[in-house]
Each structure stands twice: as C-alpha cells, then as structure tokens.
C-alpha positions in Angstrom: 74.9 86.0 44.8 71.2 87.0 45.0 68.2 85.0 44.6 67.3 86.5 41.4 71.0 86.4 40.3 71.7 82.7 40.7 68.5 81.8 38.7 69.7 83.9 35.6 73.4 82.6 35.7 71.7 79.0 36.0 68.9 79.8 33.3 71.8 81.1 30.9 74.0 78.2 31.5 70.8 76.2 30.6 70.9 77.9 27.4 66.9 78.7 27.8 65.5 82.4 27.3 62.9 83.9 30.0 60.3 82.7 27.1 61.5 78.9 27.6 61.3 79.2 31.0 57.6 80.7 30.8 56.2 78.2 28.4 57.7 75.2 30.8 56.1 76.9 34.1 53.4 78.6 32.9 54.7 81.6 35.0 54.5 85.1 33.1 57.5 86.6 32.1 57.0 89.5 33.7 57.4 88.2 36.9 60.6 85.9 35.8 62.0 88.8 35.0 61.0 90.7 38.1 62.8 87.6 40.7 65.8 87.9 38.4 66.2 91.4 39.9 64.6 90.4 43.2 61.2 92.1 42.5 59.5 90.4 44.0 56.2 92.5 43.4 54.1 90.9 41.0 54.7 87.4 42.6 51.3 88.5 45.0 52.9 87.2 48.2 55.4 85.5 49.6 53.3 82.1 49.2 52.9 82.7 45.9 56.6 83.6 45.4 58.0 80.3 47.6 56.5 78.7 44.7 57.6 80.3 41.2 61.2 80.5 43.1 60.7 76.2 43.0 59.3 76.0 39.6 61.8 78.0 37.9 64.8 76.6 39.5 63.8 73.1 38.5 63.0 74.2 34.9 66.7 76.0 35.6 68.9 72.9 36.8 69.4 74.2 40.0 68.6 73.3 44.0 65.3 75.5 44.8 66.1 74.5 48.3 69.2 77.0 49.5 66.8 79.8 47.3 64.2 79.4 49.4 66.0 79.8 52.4 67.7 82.5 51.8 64.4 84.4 50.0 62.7 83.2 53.8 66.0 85.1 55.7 65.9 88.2 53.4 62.5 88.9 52.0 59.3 87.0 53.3 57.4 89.1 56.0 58.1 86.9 59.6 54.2 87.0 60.2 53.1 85.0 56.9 55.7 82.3 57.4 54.2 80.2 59.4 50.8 80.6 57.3 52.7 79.8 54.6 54.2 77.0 55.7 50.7 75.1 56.8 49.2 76.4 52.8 52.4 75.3 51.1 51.3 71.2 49.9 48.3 73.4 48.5 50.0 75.2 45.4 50.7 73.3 42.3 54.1 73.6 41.8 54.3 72.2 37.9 57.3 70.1 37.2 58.1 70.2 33.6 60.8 68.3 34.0 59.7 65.0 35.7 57.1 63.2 33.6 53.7 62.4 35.6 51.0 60.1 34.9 47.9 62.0 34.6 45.0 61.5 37.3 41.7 59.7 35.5 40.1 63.0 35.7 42.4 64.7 33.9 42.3 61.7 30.9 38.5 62.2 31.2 38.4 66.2 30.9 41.2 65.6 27.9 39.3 63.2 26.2 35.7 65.1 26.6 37.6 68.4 25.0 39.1 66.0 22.3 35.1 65.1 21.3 33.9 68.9 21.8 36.6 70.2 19.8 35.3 67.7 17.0 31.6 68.6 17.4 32.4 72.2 17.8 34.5 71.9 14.5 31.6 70.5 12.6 28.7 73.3 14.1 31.0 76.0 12.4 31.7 74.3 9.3 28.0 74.0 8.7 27.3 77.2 9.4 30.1 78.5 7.5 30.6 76.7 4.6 32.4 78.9 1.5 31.1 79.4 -1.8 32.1 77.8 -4.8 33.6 81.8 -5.8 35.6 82.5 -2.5 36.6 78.5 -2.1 38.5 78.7 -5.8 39.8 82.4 -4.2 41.0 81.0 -1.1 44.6 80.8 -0.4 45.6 78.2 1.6 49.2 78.6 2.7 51.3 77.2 6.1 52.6 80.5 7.9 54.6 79.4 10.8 54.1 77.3 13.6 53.0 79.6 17.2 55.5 79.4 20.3 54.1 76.6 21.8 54.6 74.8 18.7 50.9 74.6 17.7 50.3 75.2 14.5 49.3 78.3 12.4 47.5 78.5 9.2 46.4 80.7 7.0 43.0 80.6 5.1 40.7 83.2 3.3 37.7 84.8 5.5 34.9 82.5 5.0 31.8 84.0 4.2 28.6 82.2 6.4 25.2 82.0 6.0 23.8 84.8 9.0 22.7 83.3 12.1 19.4 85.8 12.5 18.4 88.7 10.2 20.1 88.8 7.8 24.0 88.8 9.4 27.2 88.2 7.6 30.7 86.5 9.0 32.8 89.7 9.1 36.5 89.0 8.8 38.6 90.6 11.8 41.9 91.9 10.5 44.0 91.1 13.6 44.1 90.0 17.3 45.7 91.2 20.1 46.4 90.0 23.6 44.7 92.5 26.0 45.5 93.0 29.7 44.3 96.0 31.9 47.4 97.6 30.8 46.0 97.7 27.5 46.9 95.7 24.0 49.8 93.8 23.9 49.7 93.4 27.3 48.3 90.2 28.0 48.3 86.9 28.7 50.5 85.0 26.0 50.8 87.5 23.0 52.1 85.2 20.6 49.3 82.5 20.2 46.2 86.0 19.8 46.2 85.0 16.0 45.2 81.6 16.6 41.8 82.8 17.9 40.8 84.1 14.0 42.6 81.6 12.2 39.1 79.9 11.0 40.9 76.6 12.7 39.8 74.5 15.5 42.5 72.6 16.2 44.3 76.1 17.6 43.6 78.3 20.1 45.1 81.5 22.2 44.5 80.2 26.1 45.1 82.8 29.3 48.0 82.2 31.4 47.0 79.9 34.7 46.2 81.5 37.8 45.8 80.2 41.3 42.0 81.2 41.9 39.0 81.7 38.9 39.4 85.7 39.8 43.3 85.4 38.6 44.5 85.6 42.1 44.1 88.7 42.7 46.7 90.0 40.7 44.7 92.0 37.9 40.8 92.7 37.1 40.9 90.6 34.1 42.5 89.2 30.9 40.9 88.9 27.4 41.6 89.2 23.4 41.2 92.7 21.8 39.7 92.2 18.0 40.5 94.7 15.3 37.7 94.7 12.2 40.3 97.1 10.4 37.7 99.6 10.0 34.2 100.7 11.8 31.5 97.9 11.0 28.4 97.2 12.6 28.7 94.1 15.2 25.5 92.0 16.1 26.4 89.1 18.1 29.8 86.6 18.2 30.4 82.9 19.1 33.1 81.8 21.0 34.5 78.2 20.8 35.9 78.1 24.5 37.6 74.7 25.6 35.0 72.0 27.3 35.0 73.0 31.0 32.1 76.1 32.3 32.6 78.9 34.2 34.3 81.6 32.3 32.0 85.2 33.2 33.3 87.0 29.7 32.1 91.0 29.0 32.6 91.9 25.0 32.9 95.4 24.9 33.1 97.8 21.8 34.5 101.1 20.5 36.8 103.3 18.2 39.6 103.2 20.1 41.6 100.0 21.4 41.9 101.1 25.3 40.0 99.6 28.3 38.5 102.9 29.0 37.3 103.7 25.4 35.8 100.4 25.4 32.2 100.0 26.0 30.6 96.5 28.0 28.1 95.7 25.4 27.0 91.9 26.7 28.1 90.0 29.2 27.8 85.9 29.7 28.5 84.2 32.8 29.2 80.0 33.3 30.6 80.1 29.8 32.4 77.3 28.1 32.2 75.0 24.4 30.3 76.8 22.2 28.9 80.4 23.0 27.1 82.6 21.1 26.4 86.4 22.4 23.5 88.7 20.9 24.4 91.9 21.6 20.9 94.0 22.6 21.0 96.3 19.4 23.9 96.5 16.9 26.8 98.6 17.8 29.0 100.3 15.0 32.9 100.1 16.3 36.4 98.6 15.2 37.2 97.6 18.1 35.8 94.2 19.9 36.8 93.0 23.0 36.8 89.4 24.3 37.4 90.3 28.2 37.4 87.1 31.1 36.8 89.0 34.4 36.5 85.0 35.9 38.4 81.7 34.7 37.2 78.1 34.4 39.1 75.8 36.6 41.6 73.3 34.1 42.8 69.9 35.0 45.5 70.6 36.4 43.7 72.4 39.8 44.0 75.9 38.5 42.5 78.6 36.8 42.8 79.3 32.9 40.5 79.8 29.6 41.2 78.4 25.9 39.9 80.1 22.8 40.1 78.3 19.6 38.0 80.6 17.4 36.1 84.2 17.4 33.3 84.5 14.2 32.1 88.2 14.6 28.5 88.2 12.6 26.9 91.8 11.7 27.3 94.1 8.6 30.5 95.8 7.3 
C-alpha cells in the first residue's frame, strides 16, 4: 500500500475526517488531501513533506517511521537527503497527541495576549458604545459554536462615535477567507465570521507556516470584507493578537478578485491594535485585509490572529 494510502485507511479507522486531522496539525487540507494521493506538490519539498508525513500519522495512530522510509526510497530527490537530514531537529513537528508543558515564554506571550485582549476589548467598547435606540434593537442570540470550538455570537452592528471627521462604524455584511486563489480560498474558511462578530474573545487566525513569508508556498493570505453594497471607506482598525510584525496591504474595489482589488494602505510591524487611514476615501464593496508577512507565534512558527475588523467611513 502507498504512502498516501496507508494514512487514509489509518485516518478512517480513526474515525477522523481530513478536517480533524487539520485542526490537530495545523496542516491545510489541501495538502492532506494531496499525500493521501501521493501529491506530494504543495508539501514545498521533501523537508517539508518528511514532516507533515510524521504529524499526520501520529494524529492517525500509525508508525510515521516505515512511511518515511518508504517516501525516502520512492519520492525524495537523492541530492536533498542528506540536507535534509542535518535541518530535520529544526522543524516543529506538533504532537497533538502527547501533552507538553509549555516553555515560560510561551506562558509569558499567553498571558501578555490574555491582558491585551482585555485592554483591546475595553478601547473598542469606548469608542463604540450603542445608543439607547439600537441597544433596545439589538438582538442578541447564540448562533453556533466555529470548528475549533470557539464560540460564535451574534449581535446588532453597533453604531460608534467617528474617529476623525465625522466617520461612522459601517456594518460589513460578511467575511470571507481570501487566498491568492481568490475568496474562499484561504486560510481556515470557517472561523472568517469571527473577524466581524463585534466580539473580542473570537478571532479568524491564518494557518501556521514555517517562515513569516509563508514558506514560500503563496504571496499571501488575508480576509476579503463584503459591505453588501458600494460605501465610502476612510480608515479600519484591526485587533491583531499581542506579538508585531504582520506587513498587512487593505485593498479596495467592486469586484472580490485579487486583481480587481486595489492596495489602498499598507502597515508594516503590525500587531494589538491597528488603525489604518487610508490617504483619501475610496468608494468600493469590497475590503481586503491581505498579510503578505506573518508574526512569529509561540510555538517557533509563523501565523496571524484577528479578533475584530471595525470599517469607519460613510455608507
């Protein structure tokens, strides 16, 4: 039986979907799916692929050991093996499996997005506090909890007090995970809503990449923002988890493709709270929050959290 083979008959036996194994590895499904049928493509080497081959046959039940071996005899290129070899201790391989005591570092960086999360949460309730009209309109329901078992909510678009000349909250009527492929293509689809659910204790977050320029393996990664209808966009804030160094472009237009979208600002070193002034308003439907570099996370990788998108301008 084939490499890709044997982890799908042990995954299935496992009772787990491609999803499960993608939340528990952080590895896209995309590229499950592609070992499964020994595509080995998308994996961007054979380092790269050494290592999604161990992480999903742990998640899996099964021995990553004879896998490798035979993926070594039957598709790595002879010249990268032993360069390969020497990198290998380099690459988190994520257990999810085996329990771990965090590093102090990582408690630290935990605890320091715990307190930002709290102060962030109090900046945007004081600037966008409802009035007594909409708060007695508001309907506040429990949808459904996301995939990854965070919770969604929903809540009435809460009108703020403009942040310079005169600018209103504008209420986005949906989220979309974007990748260079387009919308729907991006990194985790299913958490996009969390980004405009007014909460802070949510977020959509980018899959985790080896290096801050996502390892090569695309230009970028980002959340596409649909007003519902052309309105005239001024600046946004971002609420981006604790840790720097996110370079994020918003771009603009009528039509929700990378090319049809226009770079109207661009922040580099971002991270908490983040507010981008676009040089003139725009008029467009279309906003899009686009990462071309990640912040590093605690766990030695690469990957950005977004808890919450407020669009300010005039509808």
């Amino acid at each position: 039986m084939s490499i890709g083979g044997a982890l799908a008959e042990a995954r299935e036996q496992a009772g787990l979907t491609v999803s499960d194994v993608s939340q528990r590895t952080r590895i896209r499904e995309t590229i499950i799916r592609g070992i499964e049928h020994d595509d080995y493509s998308a994996c961007g080497g054979d380092f790269y692929a050494r290592g999604h081959i161990r992480a999903i046959a742990r998640t899996v039940g099964t021995d990553p050991a004879p896998l490798i071996s035979e993926y070594d005899a039957t598709q790595a290129t002879p010249e990268e093996l032993p360069v390969a070899e020497q990198l290998a201790p380099v690459r988190p391989i994520r257990d999810p499996i085996r329990f771990r005591a965090p590093p102090w570092k990582a408690v630290a960086a935990l605890a320091a997005l715990l307190l930002l999360v709290l102060i962030l949460r109090l900046a945007l309730d004081s600037a966008a506090k409802p009035t007594k009209s909409a708060a007695s309109a508001a309907i506040s329901a429990s949808r459904h909890h996301g995939k990854h078992g965070r919770p969604v909510h929903s809540a009435a678009p809460r009108p703020s007090a403009s942040p310079s000349g005169g600018q209103q909250l504008l209420a986005p009527a949906s989220a979309t995970a974007f990748g260079p492929a387009g919308a729907g293509q991006g990194d985790n689809p299913q958490l996009a809503p969390l980004a405009i659910d007014h909460s802070m204790t949510t977020a959509w977050q980018t899959d985790w990449y080896a290096t801050a320029t996502f390892a090569g393996l695309q230009t970028g990664t980002g959340l596409l923002i649909d007003m519902g209808k052309p309105v005239t966009i001024a600046s946004v804030k971002l609420a981006l988890g604790a840790v720097p160094g996110a370079t994020i472009q918003l771009r603009t237009g009528d039509t929700g493709t990378l090319a049809g979208l226009r770079t109207q600002a661009t922040v580099t070193g971002a991270g908490g709270l983040t507010q981008v002034s676009l040089s003139a308003p725009v008029q467009a439907q279309y906003l899009l929050i686009w990462f071309t570099r990640l912040p590093a996370d605690p766990a030695g990788t690469f990957q950005a959290v977004l808890y919450n998108v407020a669009v300010y301008g005039a509808p």
